[in-house]
PyMOL Python script that loads the backbone (N, CA, C, O; Angstrom):
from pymol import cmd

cmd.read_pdbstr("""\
ATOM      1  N   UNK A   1       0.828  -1.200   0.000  1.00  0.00           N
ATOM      2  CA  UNK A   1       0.000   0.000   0.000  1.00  0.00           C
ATOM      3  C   UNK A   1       0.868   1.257   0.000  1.00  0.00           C
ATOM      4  O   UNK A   1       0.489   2.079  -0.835  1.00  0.00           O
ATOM      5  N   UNK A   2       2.030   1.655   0.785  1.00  0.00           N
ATOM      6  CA  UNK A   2       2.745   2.870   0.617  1.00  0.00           C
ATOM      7  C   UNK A   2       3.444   2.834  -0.708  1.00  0.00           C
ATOM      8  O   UNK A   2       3.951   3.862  -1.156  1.00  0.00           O
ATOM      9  N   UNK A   3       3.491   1.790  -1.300  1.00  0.00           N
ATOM     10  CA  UNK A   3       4.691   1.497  -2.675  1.00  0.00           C
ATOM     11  C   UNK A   3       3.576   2.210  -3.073  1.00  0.00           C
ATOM     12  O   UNK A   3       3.654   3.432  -3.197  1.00  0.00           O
ATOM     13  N   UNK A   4       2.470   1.567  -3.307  1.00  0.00           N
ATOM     14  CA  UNK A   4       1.550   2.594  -4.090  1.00  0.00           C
ATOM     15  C   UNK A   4       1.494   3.942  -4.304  1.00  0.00           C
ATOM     16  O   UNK A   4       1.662   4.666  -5.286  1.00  0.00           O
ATOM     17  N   UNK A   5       1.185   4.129  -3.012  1.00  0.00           N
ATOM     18  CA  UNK A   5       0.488   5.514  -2.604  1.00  0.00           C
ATOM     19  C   UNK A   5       2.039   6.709  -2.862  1.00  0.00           C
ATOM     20  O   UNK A   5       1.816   7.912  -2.994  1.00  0.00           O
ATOM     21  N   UNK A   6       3.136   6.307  -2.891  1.00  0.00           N
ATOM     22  CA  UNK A   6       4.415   6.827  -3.080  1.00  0.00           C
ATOM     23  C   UNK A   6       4.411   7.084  -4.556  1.00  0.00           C
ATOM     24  O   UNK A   6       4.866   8.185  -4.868  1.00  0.00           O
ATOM     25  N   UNK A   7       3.963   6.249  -5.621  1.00  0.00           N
ATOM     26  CA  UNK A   7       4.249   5.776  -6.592  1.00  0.00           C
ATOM     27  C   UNK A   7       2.964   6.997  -7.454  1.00  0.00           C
ATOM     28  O   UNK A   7       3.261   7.814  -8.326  1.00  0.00           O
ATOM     29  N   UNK A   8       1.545   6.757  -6.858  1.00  0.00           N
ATOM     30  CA  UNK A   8       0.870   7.909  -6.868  1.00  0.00           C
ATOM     31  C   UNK A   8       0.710   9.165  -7.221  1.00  0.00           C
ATOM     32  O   UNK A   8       0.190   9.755  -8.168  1.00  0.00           O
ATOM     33  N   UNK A   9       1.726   9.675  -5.465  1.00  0.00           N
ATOM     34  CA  UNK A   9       1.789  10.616  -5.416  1.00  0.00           C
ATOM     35  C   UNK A   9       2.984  11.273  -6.446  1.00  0.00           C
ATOM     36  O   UNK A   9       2.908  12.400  -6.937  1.00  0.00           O
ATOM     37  N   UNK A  10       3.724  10.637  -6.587  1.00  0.00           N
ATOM     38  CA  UNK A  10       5.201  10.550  -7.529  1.00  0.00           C
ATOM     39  C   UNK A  10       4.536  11.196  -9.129  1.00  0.00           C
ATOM     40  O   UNK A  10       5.107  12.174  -9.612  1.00  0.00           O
ATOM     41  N   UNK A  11       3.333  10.581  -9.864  1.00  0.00           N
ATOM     42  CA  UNK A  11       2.924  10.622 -10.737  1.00  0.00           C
ATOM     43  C   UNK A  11       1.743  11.441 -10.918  1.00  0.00           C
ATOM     44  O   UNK A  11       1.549  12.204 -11.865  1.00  0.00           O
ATOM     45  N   UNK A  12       0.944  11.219  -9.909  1.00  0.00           N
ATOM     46  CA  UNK A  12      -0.298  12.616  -9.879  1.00  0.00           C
ATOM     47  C   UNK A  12      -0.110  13.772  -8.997  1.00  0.00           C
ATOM     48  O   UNK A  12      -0.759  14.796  -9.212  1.00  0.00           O
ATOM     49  N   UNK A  13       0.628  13.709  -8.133  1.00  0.00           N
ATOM     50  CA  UNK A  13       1.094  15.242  -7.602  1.00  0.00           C
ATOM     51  C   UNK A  13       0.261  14.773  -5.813  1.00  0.00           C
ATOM     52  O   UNK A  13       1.048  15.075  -4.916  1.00  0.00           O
ATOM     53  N   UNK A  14      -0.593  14.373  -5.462  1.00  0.00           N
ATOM     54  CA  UNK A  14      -1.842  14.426  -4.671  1.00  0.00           C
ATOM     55  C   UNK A  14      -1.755  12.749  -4.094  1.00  0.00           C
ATOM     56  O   UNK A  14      -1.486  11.970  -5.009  1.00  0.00           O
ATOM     57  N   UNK A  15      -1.943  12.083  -2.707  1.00  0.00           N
ATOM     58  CA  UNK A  15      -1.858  11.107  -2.325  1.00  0.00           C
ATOM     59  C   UNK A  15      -3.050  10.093  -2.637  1.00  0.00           C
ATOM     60  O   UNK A  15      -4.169  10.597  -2.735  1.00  0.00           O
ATOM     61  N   UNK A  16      -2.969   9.225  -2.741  1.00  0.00           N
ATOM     62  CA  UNK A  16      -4.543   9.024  -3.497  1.00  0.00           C
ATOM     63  C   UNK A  16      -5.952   9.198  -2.464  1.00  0.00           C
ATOM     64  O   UNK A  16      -7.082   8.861  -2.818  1.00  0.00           O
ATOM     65  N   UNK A  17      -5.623   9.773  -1.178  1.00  0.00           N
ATOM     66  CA  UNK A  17      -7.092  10.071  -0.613  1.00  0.00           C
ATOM     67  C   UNK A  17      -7.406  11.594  -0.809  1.00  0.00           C
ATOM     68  O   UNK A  17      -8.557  12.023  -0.720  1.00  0.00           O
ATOM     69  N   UNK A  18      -6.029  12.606  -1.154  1.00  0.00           N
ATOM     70  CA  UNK A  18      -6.579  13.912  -1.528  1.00  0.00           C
ATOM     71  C   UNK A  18      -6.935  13.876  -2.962  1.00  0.00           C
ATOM     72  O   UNK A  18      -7.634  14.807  -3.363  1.00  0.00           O
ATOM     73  N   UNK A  19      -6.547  12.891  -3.876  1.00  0.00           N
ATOM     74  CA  UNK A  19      -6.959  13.244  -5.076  1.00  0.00           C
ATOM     75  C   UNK A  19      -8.297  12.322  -4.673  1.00  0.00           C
ATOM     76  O   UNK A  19      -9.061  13.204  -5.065  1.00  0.00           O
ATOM     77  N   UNK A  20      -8.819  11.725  -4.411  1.00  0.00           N
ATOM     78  CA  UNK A  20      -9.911  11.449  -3.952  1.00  0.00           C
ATOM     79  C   UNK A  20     -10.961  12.038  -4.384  1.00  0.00           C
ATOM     80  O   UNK A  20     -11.805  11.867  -5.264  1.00  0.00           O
ATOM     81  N   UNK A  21     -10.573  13.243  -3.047  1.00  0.00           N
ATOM     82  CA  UNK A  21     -11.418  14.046  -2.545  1.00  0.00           C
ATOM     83  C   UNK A  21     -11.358  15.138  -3.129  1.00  0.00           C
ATOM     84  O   UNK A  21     -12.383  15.809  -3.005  1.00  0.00           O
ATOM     85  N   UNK A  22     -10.515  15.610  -3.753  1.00  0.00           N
ATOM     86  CA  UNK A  22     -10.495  16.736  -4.970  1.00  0.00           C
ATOM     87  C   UNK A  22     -11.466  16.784  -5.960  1.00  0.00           C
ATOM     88  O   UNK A  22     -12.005  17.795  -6.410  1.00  0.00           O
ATOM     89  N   UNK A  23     -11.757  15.014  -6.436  1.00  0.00           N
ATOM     90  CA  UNK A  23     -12.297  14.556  -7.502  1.00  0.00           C
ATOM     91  C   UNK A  23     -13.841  15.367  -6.942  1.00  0.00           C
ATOM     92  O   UNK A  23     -14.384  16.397  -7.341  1.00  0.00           O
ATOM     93  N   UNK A  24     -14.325  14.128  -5.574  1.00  0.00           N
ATOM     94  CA  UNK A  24     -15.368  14.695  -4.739  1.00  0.00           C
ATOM     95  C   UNK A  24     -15.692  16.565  -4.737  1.00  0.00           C
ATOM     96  O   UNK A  24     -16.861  16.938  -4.838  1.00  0.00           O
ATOM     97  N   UNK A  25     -15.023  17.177  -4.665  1.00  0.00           N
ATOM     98  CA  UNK A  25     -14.741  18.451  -4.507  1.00  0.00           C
ATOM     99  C   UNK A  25     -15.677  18.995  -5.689  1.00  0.00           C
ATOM    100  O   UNK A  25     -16.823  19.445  -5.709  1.00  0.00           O
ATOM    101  N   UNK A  26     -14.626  18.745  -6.739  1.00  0.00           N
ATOM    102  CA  UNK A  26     -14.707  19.375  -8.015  1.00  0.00           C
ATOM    103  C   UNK A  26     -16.453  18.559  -8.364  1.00  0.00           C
ATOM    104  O   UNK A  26     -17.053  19.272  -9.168  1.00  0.00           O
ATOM    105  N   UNK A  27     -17.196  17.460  -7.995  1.00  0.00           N
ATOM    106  CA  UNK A  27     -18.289  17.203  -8.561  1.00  0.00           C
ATOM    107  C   UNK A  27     -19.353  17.882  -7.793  1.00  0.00           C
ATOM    108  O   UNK A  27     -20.503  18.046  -8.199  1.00  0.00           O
ATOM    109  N   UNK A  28     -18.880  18.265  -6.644  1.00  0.00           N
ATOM    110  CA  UNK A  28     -19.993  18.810  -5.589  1.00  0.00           C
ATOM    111  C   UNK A  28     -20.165  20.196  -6.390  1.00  0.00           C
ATOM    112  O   UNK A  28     -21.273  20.490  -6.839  1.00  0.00           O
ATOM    113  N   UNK A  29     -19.240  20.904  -6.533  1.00  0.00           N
ATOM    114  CA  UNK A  29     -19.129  22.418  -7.035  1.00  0.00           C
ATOM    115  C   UNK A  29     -19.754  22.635  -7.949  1.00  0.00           C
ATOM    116  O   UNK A  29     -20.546  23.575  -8.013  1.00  0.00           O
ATOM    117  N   UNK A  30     -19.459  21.506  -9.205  1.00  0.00           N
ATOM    118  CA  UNK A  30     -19.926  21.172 -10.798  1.00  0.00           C
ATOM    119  C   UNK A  30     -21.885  21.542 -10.217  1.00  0.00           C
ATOM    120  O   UNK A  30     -22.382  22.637 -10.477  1.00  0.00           O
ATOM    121  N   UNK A  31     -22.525  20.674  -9.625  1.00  0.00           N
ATOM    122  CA  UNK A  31     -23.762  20.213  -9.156  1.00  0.00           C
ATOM    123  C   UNK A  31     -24.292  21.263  -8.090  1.00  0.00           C
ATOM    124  O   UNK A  31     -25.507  21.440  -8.007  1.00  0.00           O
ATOM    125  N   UNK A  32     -23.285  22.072  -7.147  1.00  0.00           N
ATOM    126  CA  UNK A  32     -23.883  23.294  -6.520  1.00  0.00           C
ATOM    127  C   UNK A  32     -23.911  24.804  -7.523  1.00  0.00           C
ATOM    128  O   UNK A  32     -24.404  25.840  -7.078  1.00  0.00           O
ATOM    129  N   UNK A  33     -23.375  24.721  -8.745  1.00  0.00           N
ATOM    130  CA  UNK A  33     -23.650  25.233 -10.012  1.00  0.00           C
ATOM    131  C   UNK A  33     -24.684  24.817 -11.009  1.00  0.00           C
ATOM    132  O   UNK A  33     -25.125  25.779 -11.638  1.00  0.00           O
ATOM    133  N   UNK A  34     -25.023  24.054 -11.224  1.00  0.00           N
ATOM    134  CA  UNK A  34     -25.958  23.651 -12.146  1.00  0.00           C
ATOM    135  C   UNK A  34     -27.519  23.175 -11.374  1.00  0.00           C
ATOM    136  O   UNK A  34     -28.550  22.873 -11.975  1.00  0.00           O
ATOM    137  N   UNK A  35     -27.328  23.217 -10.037  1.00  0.00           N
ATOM    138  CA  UNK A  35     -28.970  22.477  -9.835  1.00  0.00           C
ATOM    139  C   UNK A  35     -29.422  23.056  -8.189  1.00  0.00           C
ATOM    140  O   UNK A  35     -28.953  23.825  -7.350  1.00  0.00           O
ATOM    141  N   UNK A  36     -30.352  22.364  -8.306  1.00  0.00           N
ATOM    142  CA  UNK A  36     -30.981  23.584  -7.101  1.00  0.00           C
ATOM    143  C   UNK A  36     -30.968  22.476  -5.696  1.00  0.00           C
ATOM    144  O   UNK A  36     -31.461  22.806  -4.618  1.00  0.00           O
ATOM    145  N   UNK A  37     -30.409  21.323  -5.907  1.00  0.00           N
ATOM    146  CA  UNK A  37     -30.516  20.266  -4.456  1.00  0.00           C
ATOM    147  C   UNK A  37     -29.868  21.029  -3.563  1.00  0.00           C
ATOM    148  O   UNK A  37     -29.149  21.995  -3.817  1.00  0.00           O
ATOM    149  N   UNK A  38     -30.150  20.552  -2.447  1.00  0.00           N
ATOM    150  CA  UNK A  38     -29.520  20.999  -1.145  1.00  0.00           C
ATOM    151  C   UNK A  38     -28.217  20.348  -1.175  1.00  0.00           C
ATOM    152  O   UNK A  38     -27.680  19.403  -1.754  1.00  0.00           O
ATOM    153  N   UNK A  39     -27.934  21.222  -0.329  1.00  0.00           N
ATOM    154  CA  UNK A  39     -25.860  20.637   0.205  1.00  0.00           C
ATOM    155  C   UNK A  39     -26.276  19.552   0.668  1.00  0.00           C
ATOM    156  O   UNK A  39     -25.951  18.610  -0.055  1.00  0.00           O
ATOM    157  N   UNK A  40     -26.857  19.265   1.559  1.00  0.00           N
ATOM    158  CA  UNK A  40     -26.732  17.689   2.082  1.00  0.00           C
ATOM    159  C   UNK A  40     -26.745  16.651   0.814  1.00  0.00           C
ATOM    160  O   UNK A  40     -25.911  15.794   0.520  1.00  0.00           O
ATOM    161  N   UNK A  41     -27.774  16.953   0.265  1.00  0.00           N
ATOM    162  CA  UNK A  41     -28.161  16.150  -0.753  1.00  0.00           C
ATOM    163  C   UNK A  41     -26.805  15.979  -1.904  1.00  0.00           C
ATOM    164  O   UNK A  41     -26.624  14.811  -2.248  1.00  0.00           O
ATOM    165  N   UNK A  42     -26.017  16.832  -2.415  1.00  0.00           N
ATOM    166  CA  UNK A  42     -25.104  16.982  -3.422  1.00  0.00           C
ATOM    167  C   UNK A  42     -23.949  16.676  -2.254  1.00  0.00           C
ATOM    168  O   UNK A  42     -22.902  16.552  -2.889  1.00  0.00           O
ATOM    169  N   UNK A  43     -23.680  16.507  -0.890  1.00  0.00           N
ATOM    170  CA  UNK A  43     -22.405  15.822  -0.092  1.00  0.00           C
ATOM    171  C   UNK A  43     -22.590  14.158  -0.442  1.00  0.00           C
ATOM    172  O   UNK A  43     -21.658  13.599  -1.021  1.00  0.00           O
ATOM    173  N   UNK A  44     -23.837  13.367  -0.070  1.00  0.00           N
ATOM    174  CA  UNK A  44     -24.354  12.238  -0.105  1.00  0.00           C
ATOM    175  C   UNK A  44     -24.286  11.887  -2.072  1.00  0.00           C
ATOM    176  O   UNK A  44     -24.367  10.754  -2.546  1.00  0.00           O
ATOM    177  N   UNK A  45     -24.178  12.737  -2.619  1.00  0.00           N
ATOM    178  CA  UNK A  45     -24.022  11.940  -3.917  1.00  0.00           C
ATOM    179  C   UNK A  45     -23.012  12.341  -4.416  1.00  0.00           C
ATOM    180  O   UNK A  45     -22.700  12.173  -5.595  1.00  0.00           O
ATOM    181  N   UNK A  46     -22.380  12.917  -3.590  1.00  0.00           N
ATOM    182  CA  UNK A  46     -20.647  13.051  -4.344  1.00  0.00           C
ATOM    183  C   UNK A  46     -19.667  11.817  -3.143  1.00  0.00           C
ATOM    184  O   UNK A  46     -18.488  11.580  -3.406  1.00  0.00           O
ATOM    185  N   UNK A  47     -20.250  11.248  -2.071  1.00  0.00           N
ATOM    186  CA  UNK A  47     -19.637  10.398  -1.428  1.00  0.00           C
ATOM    187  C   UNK A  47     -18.905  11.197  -0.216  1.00  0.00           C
ATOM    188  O   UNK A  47     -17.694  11.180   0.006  1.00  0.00           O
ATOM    189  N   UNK A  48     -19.878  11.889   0.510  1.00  0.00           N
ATOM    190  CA  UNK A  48     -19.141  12.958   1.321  1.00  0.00           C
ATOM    191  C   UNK A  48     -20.479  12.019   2.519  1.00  0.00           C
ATOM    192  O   UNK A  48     -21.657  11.726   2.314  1.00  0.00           O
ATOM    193  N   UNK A  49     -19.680  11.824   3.585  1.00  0.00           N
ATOM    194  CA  UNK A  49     -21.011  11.493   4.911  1.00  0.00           C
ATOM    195  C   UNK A  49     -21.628  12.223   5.227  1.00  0.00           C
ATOM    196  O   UNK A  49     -22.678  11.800   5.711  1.00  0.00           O
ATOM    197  N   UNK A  50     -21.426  13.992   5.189  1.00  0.00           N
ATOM    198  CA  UNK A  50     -22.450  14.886   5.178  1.00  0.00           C
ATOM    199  C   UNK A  50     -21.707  16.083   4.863  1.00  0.00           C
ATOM    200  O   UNK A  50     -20.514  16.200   4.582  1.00  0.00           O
ATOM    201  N   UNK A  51     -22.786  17.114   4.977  1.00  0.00           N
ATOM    202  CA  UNK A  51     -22.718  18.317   4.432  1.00  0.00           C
ATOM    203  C   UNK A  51     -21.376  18.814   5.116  1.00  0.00           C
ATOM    204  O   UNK A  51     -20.460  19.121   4.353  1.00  0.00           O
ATOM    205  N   UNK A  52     -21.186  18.916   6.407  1.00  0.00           N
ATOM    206  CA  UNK A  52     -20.035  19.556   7.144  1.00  0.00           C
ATOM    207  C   UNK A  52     -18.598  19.051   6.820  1.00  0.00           C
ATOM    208  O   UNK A  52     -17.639  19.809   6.963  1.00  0.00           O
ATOM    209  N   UNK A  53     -18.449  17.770   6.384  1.00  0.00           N
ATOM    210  CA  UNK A  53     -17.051  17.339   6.113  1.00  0.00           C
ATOM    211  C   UNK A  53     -16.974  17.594   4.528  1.00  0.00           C
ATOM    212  O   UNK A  53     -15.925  17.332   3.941  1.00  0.00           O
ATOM    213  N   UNK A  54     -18.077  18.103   3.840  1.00  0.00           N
ATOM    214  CA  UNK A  54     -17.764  18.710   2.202  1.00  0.00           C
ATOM    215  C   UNK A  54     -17.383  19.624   2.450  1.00  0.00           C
ATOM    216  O   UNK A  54     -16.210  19.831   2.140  1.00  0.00           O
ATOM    217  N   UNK A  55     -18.281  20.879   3.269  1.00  0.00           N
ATOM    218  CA  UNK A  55     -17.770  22.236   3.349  1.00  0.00           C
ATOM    219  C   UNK A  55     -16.242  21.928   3.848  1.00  0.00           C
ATOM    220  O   UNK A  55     -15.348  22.358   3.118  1.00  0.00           O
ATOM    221  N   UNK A  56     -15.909  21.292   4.908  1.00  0.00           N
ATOM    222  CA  UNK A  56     -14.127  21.474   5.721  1.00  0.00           C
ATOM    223  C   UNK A  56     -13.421  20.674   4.302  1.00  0.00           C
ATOM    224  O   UNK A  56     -12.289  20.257   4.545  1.00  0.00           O
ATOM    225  N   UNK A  57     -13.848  20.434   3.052  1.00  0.00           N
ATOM    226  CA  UNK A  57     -12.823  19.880   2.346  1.00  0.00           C
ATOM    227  C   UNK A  57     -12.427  21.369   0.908  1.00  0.00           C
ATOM    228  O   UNK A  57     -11.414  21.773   0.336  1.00  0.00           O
ATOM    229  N   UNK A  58     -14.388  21.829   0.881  1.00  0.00           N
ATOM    230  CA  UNK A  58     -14.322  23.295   0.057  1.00  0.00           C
ATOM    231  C   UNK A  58     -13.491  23.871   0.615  1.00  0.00           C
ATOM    232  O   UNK A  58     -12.836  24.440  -0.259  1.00  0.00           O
ATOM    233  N   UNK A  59     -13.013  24.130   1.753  1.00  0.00           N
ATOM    234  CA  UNK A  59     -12.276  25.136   2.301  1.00  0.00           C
ATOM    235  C   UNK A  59     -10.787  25.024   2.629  1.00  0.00           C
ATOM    236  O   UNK A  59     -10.027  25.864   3.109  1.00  0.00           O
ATOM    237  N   UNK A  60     -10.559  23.695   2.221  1.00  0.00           N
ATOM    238  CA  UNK A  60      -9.187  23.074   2.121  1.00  0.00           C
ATOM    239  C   UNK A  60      -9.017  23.182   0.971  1.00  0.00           C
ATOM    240  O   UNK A  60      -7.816  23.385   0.794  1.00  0.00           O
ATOM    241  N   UNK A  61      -9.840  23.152  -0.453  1.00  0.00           N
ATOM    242  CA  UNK A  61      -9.368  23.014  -1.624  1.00  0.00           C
ATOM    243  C   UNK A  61      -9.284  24.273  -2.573  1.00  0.00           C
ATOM    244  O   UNK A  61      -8.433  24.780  -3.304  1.00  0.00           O
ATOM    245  N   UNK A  62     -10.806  24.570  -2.139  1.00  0.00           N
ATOM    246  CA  UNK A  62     -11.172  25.487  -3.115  1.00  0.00           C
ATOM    247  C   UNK A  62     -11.086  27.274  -2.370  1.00  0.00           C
ATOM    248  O   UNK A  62     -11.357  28.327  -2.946  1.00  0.00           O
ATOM    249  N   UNK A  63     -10.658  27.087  -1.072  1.00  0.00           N
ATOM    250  CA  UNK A  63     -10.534  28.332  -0.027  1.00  0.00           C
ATOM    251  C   UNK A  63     -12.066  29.228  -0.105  1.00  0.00           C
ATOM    252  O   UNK A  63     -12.266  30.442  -0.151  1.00  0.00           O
ATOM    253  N   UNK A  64     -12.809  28.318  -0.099  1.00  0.00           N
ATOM    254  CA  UNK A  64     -14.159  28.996   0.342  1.00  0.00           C
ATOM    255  C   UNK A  64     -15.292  27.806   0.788  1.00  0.00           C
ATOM    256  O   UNK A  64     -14.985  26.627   0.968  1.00  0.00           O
ATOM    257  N   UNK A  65     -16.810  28.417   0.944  1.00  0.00           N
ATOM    258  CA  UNK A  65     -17.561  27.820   1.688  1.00  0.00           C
ATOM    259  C   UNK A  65     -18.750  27.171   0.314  1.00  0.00           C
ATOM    260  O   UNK A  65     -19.214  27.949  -0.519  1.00  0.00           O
ATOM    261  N   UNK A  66     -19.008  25.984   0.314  1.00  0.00           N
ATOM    262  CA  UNK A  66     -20.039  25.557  -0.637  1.00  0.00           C
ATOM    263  C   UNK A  66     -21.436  26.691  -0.683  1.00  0.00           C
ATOM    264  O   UNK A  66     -22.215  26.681  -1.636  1.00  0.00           O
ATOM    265  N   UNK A  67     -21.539  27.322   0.102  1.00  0.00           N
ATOM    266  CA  UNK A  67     -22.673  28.279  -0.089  1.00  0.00           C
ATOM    267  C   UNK A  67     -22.490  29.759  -0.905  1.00  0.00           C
ATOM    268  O   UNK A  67     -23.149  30.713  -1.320  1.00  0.00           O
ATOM    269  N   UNK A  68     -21.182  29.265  -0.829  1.00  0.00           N
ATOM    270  CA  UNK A  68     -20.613  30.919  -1.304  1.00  0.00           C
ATOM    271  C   UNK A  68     -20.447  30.798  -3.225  1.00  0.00           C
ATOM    272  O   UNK A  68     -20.636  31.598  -4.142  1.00  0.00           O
ATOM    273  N   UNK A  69     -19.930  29.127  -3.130  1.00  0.00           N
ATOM    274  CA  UNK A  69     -20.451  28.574  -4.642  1.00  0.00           C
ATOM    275  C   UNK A  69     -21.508  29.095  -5.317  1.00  0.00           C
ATOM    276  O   UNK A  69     -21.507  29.912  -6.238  1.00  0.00           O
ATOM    277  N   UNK A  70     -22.421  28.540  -4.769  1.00  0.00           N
ATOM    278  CA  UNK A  70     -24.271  28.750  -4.831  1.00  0.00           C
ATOM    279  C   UNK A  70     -24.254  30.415  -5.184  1.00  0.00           C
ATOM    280  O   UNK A  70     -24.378  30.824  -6.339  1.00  0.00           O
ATOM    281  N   UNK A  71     -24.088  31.271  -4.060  1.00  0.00           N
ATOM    282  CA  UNK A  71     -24.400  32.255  -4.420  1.00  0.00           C
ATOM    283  C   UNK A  71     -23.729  33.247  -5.575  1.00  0.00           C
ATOM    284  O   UNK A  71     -24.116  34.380  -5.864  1.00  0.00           O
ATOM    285  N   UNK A  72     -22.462  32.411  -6.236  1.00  0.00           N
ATOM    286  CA  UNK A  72     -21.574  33.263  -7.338  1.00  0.00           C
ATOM    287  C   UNK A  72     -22.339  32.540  -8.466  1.00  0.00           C
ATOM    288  O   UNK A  72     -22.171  33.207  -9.487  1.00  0.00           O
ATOM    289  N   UNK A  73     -23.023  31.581  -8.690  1.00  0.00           N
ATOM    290  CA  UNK A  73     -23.958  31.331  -9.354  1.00  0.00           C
ATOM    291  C   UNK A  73     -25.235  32.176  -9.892  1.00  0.00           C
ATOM    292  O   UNK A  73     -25.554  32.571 -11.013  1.00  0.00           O
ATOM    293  N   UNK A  74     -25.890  32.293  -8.469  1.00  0.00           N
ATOM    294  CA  UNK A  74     -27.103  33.476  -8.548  1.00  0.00           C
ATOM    295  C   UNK A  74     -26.624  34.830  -8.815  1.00  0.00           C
ATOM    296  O   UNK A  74     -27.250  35.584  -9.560  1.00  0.00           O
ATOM    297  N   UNK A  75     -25.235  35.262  -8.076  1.00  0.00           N
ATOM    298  CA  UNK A  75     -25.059  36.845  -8.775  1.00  0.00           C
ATOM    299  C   UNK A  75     -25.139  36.741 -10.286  1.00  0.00           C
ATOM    300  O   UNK A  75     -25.694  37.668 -10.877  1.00  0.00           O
ATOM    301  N   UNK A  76     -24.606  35.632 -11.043  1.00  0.00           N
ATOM    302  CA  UNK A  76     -25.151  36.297 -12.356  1.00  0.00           C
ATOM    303  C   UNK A  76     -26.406  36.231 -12.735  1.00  0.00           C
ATOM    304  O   UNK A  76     -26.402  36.659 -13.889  1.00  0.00           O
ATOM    305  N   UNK A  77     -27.284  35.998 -12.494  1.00  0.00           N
ATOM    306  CA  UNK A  77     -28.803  36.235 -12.704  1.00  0.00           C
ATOM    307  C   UNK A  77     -29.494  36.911 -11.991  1.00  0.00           C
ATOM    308  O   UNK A  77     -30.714  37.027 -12.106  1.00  0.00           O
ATOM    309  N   UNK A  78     -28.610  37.586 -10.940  1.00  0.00           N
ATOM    310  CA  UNK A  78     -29.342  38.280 -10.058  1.00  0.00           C
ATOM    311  C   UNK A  78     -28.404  39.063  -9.547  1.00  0.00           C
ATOM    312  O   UNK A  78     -28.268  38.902  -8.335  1.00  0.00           O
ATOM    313  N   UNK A  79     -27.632  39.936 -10.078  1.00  0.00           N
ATOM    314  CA  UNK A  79     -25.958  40.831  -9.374  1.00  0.00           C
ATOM    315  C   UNK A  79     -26.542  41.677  -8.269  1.00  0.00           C
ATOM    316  O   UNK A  79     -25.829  42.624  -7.939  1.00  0.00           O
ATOM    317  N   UNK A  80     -27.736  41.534  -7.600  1.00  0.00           N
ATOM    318  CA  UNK A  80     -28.280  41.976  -6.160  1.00  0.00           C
ATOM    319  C   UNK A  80     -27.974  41.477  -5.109  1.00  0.00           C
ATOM    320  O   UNK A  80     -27.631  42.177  -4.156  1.00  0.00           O
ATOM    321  N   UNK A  81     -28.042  39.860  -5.040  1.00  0.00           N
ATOM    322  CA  UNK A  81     -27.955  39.366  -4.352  1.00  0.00           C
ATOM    323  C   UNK A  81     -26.073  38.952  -3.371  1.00  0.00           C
ATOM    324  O   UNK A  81     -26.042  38.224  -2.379  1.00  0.00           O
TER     325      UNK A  81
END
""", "prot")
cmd.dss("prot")
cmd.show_as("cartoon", "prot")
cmd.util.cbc("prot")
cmd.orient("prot")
């Protein structure tokens, strides 16, 4: 398992549980852009156990909060909000 995970990281940059979760990351974001489900709902189908350990991974990856996603979404249809 470390030969691996050495071997991995050697070749994708990322250990294989952060590229993981990057992957996770990047589909939650994709889906809190395009559709109107709740965070819980888009943590549970990106493979996140809930909403709170997606947000602590948005904020490890992407340096912000999954809601803050959502709402750079709505400013363009709505630059009020």
């Amino acid at each position: 398992a470390s030969h691996f995970g050495r071997l991995f990281k050697a070749s994708v940059g990322l250990a294989p549980h952060e590229y993981v979760m990057h992957r996770r990351v990047a589909k939650a974001e994709e889906l809190l852009q395009q559709s109107d489900k709740k965070e819980v709902e888009i943590a549970l189908l990106c493979g996140f156990s809930d909403d709170t350990l997606m947000a602590r991974w948005f904020r490890r990856v992407l340096g912000c909060r999954p809601s803050e996603v959502r709402t750079q979404r709505l400013r363009r249809f709505w630059p009020e909000i």
